[in-house]
DSSP file (Angstrom, degrees, kcal/mol; ACC not computed):
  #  RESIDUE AA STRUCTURE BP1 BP2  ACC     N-H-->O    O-->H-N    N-H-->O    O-->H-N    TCO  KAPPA ALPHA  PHI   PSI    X-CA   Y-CA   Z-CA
    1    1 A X              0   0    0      0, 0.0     2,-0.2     0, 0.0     6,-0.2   0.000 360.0 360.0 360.0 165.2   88.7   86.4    6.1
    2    2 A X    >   -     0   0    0      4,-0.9     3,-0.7     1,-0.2     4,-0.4  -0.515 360.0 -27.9-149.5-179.5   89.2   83.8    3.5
    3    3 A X  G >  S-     0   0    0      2,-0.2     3,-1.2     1,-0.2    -1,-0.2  -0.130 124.4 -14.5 -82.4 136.6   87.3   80.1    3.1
    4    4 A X  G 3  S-     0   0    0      1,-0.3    -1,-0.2    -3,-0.1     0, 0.0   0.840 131.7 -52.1  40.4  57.1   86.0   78.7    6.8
    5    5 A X  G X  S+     0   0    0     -3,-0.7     3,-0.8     1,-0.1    86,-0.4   0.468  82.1 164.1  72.8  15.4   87.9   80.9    8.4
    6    6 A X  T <  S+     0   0    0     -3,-1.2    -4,-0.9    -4,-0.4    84,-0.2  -0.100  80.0   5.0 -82.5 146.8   91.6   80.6    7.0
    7    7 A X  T 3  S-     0   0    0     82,-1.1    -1,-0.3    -6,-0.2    83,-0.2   0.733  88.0-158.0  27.9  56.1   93.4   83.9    8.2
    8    8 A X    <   -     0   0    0     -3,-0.8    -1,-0.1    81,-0.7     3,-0.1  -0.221  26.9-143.7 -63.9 148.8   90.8   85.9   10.6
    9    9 A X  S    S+     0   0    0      1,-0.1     2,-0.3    82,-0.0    -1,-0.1   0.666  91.3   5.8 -72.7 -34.4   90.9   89.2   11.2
   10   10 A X  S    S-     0   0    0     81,-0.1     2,-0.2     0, 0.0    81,-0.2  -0.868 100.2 -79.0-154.2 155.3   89.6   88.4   15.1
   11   11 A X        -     0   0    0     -2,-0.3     2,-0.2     1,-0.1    81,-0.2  -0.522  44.5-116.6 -82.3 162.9   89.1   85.1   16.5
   12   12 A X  E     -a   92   0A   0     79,-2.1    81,-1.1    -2,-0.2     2,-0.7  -0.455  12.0-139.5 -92.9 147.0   86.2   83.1   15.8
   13   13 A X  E     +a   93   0A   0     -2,-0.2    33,-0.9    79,-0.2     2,-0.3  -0.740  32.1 167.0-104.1 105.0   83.6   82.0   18.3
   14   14 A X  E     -aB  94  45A   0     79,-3.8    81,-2.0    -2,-0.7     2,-0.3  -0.800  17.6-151.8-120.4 164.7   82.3   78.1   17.8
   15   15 A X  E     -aB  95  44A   0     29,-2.6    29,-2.4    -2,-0.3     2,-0.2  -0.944  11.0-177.6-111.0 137.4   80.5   75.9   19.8
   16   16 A X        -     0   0    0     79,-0.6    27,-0.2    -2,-0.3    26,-0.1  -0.710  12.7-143.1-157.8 145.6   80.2   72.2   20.3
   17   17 A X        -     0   0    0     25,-0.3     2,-0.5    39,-0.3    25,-0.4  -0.426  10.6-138.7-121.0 152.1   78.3   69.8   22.3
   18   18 A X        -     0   0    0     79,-1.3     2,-0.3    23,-0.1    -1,-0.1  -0.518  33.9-130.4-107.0  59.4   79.0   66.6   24.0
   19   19 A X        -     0   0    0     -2,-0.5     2,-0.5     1,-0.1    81,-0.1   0.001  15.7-160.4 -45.4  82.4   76.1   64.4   23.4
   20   20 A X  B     +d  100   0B   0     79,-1.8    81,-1.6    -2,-0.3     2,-0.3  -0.211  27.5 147.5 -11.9  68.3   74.9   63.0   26.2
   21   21 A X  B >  S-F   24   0C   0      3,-0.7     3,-1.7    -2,-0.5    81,-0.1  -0.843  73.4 -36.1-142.4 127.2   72.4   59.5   25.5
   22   22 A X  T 3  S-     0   0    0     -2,-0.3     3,-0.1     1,-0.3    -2,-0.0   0.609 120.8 -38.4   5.0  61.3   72.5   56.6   28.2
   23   23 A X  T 3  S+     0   0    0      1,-0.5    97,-0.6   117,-0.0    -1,-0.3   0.039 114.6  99.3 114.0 -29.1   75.6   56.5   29.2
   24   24 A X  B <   -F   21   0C   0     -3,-1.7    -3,-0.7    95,-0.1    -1,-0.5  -0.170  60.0-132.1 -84.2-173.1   77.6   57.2   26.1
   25   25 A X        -     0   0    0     -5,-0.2    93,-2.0    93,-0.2     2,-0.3  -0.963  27.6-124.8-149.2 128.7   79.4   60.3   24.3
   26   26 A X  E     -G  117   0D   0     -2,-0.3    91,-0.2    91,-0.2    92,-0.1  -0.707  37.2-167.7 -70.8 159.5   78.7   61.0   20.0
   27   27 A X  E     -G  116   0D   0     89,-0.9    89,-2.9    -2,-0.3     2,-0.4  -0.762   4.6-166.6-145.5  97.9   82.2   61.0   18.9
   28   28 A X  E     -GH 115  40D   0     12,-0.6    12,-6.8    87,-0.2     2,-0.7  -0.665  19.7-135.7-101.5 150.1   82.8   62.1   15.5
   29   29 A X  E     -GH 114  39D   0     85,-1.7    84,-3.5    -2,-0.4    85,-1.2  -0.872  18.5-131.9-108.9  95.1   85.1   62.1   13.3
   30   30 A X  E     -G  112   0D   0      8,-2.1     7,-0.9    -2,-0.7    82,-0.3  -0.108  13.6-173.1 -57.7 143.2   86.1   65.2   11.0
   31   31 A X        +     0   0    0     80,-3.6     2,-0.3     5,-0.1    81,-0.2   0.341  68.0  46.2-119.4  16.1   86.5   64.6    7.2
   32   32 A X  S >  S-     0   0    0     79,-0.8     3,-1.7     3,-0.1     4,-0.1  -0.913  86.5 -42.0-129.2 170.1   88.0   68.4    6.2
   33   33 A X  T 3  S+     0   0    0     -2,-0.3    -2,-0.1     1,-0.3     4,-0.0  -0.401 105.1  21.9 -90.1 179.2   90.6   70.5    7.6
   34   34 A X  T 3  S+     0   0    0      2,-0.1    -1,-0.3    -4,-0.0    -4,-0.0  -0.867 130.7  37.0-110.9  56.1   91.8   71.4    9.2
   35   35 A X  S X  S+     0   0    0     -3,-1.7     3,-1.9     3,-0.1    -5,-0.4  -0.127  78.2 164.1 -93.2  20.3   90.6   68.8   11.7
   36   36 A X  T 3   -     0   0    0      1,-0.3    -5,-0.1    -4,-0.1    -6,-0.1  -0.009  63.9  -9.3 -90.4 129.7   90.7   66.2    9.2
   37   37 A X  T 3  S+     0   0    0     -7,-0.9     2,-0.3    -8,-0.1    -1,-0.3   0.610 100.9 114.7  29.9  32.5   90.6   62.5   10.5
   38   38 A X  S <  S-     0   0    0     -3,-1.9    -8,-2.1    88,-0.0     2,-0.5  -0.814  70.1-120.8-105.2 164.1   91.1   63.6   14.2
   39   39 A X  E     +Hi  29 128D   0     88,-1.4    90,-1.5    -2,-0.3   -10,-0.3  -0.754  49.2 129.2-100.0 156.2   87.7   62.6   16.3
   40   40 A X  E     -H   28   0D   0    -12,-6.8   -12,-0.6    -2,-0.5     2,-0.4  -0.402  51.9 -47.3-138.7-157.8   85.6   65.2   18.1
   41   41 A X        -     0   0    0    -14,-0.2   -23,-0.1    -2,-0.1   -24,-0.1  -0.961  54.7-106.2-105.8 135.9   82.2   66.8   18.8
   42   42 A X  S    S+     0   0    0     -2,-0.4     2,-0.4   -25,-0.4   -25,-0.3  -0.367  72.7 114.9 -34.4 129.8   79.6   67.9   16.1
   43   43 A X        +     0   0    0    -27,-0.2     2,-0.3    16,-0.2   -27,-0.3  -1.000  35.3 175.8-172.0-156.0   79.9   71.6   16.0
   44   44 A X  E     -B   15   0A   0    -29,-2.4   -29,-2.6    -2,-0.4    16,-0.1  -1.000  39.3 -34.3 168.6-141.8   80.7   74.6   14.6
   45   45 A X  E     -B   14   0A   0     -2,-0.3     2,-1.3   -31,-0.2   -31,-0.2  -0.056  55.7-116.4-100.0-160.3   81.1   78.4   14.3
   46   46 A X        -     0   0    0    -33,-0.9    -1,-0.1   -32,-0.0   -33,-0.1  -0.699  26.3-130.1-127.4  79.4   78.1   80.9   16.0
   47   47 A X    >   -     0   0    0     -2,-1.3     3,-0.7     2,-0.1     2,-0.1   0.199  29.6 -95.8 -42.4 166.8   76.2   83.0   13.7
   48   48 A X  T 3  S+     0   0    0      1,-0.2     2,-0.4     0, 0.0    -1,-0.1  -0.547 113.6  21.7 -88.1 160.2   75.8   86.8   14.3
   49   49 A X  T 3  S+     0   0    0     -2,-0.1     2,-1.0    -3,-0.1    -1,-0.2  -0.260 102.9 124.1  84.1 -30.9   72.2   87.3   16.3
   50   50 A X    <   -     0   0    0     -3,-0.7     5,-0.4    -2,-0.4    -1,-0.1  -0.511  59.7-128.9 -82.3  87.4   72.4   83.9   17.3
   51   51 A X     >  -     0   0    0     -2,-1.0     4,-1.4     3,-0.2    -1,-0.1   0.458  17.6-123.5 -10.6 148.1   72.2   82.4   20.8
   52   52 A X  H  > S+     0   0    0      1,-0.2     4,-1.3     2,-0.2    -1,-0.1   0.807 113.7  48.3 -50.1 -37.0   74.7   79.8   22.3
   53   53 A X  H  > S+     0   0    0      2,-0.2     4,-1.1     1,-0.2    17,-0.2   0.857 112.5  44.9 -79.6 -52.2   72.3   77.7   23.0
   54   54 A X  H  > S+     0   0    0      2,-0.3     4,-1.6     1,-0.2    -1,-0.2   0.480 107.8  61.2 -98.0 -40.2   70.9   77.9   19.8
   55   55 A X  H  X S+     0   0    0     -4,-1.4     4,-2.0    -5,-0.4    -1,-0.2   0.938 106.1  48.4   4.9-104.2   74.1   77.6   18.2
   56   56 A X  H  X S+     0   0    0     -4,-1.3     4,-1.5     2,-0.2   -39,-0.3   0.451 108.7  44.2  24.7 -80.0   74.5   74.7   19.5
   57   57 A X  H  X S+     0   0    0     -4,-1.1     4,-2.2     2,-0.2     5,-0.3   0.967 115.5  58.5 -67.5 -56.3   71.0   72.7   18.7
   58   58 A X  H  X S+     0   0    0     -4,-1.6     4,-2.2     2,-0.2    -2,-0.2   0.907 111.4  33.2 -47.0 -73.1   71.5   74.2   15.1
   59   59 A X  H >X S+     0   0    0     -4,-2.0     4,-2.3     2,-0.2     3,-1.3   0.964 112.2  60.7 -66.7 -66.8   75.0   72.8   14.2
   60   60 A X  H >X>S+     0   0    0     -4,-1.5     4,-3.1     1,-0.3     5,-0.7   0.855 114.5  36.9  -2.0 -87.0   74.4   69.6   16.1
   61   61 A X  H 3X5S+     0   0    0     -4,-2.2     4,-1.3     1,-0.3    -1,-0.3   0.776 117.5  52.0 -57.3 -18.3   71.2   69.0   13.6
   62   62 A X  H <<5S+     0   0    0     -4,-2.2    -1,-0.3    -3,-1.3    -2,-0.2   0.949 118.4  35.7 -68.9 -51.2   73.1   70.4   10.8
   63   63 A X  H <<5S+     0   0    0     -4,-2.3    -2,-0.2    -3,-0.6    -3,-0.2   0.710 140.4   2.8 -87.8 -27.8   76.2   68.1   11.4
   64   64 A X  H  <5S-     0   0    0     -4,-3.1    43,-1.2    -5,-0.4    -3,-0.2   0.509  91.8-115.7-151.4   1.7   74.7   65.0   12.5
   65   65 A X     << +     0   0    0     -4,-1.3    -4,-0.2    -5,-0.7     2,-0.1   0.303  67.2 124.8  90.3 -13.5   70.7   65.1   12.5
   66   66 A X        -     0   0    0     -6,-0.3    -1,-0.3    41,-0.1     2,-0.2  -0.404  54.6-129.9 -95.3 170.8   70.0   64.8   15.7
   67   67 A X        +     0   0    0     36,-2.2    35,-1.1    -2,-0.1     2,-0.3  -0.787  40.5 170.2 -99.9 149.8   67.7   67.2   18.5
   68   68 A X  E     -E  101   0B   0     33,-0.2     2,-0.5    -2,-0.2    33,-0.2  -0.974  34.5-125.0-159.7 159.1   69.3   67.7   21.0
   69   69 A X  E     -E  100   0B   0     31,-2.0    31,-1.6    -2,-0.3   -49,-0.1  -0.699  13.8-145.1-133.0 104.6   69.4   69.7   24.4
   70   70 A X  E     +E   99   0B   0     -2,-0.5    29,-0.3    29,-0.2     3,-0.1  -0.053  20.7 172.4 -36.6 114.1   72.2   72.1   25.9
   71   71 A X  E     -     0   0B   0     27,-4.2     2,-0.4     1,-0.4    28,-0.2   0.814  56.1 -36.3-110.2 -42.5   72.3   71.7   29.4
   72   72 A X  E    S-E   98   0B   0     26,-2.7    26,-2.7    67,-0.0    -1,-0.4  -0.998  72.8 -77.1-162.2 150.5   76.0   74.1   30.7
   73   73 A X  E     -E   97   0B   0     -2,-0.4    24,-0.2    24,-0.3    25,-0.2  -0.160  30.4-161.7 -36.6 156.9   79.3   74.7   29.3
   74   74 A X        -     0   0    0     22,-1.3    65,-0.3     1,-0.7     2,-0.2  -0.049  62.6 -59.7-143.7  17.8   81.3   71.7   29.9
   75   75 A X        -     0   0    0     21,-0.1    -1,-0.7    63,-0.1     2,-0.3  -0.813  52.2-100.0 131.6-170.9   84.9   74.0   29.2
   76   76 A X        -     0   0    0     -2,-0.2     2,-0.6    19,-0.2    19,-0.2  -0.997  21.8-162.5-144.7 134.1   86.5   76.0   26.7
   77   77 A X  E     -C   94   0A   0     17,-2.8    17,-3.1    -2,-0.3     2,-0.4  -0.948   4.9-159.9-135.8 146.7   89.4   75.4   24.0
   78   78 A X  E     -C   93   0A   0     -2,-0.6     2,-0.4    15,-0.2    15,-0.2  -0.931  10.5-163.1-126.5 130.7   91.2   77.9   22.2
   79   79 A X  E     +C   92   0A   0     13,-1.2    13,-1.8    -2,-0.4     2,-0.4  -0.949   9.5 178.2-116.8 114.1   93.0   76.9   18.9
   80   80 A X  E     -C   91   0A   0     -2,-0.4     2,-0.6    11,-0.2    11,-0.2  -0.889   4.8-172.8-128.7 134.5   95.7   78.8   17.0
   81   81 A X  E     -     0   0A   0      9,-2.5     8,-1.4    -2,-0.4     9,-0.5  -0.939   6.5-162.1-125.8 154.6   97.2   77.6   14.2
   82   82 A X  E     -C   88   0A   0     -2,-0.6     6,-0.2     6,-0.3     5,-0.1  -0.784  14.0-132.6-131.4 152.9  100.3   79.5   12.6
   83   83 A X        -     0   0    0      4,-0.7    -1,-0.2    -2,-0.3     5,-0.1   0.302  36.8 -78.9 -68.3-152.9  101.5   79.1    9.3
   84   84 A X  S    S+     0   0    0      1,-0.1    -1,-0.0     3,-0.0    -2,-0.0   0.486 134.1  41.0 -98.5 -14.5  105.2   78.5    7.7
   85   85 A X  S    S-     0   0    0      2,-0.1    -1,-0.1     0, 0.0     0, 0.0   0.280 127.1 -98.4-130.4  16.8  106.0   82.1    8.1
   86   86 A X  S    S+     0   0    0      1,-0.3     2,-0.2     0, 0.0     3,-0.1   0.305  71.9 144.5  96.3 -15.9  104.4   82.5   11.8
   87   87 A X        -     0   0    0      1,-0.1    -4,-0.7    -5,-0.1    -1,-0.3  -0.236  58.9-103.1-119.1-154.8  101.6   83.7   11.0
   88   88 A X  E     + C   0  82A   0     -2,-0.2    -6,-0.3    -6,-0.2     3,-0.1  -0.167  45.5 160.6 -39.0  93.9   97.5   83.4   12.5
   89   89 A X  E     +     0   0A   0     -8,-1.4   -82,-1.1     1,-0.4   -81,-0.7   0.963  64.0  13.7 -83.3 -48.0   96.2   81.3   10.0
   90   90 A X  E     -     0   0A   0     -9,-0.5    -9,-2.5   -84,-0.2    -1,-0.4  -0.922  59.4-179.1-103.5 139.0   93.0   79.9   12.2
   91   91 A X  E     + C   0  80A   0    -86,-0.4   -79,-2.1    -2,-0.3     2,-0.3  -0.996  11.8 164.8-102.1 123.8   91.8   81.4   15.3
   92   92 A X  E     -aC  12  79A   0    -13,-1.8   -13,-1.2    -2,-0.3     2,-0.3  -0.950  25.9-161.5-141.9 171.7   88.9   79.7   16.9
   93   93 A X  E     -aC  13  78A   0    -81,-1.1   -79,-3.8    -2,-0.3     2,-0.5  -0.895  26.8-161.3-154.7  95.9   87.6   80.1   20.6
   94   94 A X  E     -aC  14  77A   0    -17,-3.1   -17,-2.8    -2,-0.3     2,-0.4  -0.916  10.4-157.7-119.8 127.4   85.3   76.8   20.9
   95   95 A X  E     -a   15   0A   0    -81,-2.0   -79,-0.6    -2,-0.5     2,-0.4  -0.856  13.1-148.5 -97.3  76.7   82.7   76.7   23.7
   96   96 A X        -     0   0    0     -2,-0.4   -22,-1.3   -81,-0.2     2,-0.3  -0.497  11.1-156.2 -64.9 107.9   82.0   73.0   24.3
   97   97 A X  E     - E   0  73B   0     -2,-0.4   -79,-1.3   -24,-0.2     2,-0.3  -0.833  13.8-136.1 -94.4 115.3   78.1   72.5   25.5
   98   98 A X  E     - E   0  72B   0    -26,-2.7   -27,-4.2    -2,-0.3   -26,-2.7  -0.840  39.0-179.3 -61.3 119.5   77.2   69.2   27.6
   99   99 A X  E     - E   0  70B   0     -2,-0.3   -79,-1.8   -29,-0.3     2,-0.5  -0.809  25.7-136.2-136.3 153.3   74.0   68.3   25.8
  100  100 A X  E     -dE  20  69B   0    -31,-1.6   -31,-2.0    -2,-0.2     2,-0.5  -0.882  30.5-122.8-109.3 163.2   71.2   65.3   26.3
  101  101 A X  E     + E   0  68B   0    -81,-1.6   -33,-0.2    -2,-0.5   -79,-0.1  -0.830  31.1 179.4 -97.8 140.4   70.3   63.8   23.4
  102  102 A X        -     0   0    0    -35,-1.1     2,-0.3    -2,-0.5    -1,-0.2   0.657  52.6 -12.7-128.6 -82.1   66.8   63.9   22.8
  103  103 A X  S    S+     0   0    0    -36,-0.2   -36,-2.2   -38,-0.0    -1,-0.3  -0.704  79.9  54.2-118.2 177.1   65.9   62.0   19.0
  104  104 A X        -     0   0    0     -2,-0.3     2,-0.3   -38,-0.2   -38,-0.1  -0.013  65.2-103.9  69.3 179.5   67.3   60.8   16.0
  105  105 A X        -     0   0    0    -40,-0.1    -1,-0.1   -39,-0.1    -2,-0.0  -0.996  47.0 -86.0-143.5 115.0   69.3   59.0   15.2
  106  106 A X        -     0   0    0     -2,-0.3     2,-0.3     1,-0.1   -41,-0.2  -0.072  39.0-177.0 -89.5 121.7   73.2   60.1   13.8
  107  107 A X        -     0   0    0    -43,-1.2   -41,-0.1     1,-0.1    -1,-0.1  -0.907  28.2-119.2-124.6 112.2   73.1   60.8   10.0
  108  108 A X        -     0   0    0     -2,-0.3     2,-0.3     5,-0.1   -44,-0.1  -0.060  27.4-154.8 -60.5 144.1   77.1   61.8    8.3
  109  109 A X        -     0   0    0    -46,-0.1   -46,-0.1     1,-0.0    -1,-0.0  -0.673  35.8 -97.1-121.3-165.9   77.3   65.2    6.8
  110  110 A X  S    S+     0   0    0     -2,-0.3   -79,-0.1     1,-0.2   -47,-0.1   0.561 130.5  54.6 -97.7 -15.7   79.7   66.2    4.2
  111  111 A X  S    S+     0   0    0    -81,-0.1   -80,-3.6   -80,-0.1   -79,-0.8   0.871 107.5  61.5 -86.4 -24.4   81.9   67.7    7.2
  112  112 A X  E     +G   30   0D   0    -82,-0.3   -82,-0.2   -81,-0.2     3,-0.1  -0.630  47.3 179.8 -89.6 128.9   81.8   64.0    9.1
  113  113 A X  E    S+     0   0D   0    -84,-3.5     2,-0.3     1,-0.4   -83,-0.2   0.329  80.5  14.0-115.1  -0.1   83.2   60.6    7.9
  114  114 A X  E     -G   29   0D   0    -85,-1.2   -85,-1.7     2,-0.0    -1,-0.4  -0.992  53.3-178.6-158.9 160.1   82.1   58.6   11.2
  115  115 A X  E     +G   28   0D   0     -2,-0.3   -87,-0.2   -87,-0.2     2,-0.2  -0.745  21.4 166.6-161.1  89.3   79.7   59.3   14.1
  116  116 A X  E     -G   27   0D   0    -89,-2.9   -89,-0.9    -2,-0.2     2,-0.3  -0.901  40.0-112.3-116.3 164.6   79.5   56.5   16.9
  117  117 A X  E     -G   26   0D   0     -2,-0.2     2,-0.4   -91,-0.2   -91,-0.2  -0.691  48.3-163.7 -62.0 130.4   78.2   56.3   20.3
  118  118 A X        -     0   0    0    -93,-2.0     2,-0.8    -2,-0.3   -93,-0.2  -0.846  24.0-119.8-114.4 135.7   81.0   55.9   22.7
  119  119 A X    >   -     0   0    0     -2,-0.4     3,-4.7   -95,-0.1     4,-0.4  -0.737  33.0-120.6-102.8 147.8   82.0   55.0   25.8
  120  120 A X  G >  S+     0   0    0     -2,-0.8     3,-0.7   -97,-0.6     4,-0.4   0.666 106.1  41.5 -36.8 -41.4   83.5   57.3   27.6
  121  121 A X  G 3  S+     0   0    0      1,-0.2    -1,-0.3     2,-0.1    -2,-0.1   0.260  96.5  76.4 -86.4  16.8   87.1   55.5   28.4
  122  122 A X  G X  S+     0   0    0     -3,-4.7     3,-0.6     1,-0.1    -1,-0.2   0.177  80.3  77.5-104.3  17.5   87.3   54.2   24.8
  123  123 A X  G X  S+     0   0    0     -3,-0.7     3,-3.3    -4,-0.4     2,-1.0   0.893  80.1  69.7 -80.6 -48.0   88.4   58.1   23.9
  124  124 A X  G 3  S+     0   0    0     -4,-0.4    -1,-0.2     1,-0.2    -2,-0.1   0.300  96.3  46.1 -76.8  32.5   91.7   57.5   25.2
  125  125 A X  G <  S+     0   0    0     -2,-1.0     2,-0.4    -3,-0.6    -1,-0.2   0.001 100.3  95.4-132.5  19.8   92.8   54.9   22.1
  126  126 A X  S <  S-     0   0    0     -3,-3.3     2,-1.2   -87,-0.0   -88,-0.0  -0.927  84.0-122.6-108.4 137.1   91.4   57.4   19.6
  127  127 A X        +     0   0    0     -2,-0.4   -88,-1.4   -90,-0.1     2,-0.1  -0.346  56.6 150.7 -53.2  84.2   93.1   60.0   17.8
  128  128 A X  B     -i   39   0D   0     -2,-1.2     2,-0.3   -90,-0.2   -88,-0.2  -0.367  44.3 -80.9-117.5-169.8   91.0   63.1   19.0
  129  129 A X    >   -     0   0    0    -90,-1.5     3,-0.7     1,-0.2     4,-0.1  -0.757  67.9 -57.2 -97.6 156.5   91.6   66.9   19.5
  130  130 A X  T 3  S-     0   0    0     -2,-0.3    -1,-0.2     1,-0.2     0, 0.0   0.230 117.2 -12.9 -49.0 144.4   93.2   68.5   22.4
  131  131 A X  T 3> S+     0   0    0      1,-0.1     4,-1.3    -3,-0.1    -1,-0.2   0.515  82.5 137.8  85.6  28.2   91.5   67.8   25.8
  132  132 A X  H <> S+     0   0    0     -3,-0.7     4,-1.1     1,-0.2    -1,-0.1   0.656  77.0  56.7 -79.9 -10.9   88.3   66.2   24.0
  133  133 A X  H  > S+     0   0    0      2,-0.2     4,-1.8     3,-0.2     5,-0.2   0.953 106.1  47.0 -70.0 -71.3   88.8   63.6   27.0
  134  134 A X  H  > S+     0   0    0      2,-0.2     4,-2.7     3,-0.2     5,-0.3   0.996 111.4  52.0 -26.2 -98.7   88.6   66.5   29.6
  135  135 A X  H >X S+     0   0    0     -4,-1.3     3,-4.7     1,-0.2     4,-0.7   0.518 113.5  44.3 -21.6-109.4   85.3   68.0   27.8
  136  136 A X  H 3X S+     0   0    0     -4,-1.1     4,-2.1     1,-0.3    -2,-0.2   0.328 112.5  50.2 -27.1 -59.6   83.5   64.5   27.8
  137  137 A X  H 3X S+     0   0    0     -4,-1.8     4,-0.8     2,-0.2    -1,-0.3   0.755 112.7  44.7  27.9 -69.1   84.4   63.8   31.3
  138  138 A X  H XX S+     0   0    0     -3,-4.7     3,-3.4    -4,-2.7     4,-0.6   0.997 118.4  53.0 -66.2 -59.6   83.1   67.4   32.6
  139  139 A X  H >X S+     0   0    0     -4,-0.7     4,-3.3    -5,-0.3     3,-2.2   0.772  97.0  58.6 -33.1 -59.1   80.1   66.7   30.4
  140  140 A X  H 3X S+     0   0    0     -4,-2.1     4,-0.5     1,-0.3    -1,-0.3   0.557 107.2  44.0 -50.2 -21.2   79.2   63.7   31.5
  141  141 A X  H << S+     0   0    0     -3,-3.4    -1,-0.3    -4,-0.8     4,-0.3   0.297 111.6  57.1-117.9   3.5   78.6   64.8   35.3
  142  142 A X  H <X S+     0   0    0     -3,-2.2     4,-0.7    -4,-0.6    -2,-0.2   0.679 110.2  39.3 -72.7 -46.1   76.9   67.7   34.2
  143  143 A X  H >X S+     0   0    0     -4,-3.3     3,-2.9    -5,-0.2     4,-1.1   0.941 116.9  54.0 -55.8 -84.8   74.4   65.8   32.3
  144  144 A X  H >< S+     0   0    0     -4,-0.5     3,-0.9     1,-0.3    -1,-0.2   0.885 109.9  49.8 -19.7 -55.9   74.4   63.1   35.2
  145  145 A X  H 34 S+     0   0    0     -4,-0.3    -1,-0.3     1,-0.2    -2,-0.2   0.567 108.8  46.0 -98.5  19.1   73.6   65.7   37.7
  146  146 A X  H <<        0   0    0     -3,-2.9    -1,-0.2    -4,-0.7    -2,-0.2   0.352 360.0 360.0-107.0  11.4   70.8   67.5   36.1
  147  147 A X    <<        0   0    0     -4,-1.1    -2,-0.1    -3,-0.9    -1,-0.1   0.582 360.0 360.0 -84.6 360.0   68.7   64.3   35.1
């Protein structure tokens, strides 16, 4: 495999969670590819030994500072990106977490150019990635029903 995953041998297994703090959704904003100026969730890919959950809390603070707590899957998205001559260049397998936010307060990493609190129906006049609507949505009533 070749830099952040560019032609995998196997797809890659990421996580990212849908951060959960009174009533809002983090919505971030990639600044490298190849998600590059679409908005999203903090997240990324799932180190070997390492728990989902764990995953999870880890890239969250990595990406954006904050603590946070994984409460259930909230879906799944599978991404394949082809080249000019057809073939795999990214494979990723993203496990989307509904998470409450616990502290801090959301700090840009070099992978982020914006990170706001949202409300949930202001996703649909942002540019985001597939079915990030969906994901919040699920989240949001998972969070909701475990408080």
């Amino acid at each position: 495999m070749t830099d952040g995953g560019t032609y995998p041998e196997r797809p890659i297994l990421a996580v990212s969670a849908a951060i959960i703090r009174d009533g809002k959704v983090l919505i971030v904003r990639r600044a490298r590819p190849p998600a590059a100026g679409l908005y999203t969730l903090p997240g990324g890919g799932v180190e070997l030994g390492e728990t989902l959950r764990d995953a999870v809390v880890r890239e969250v603070r990595e990406e954006t500072a904050l603590v946070v707590e994984p409460v259930a899957l909230a879906g799944y998205r599978e991404t394949i990106g082809r080249d000019g001559e057809g073939r795999i260049e990214r494979h990723f397998v993203i496990l989307p977490f509904a998470a409450r936010w616990i502290a801090g307060e959301p700090r840009l990493s070099e992978e982020l150019s914006e990170a706001a609190w949202r409300d949930p129906a202001a996703i649909a006049g942002l540019n985001t990635t597939a079915g990030l609507a969906e994901i919040v949505a699920n989240a949001m009533a998972l969070v909701g029903k475990t408080r």
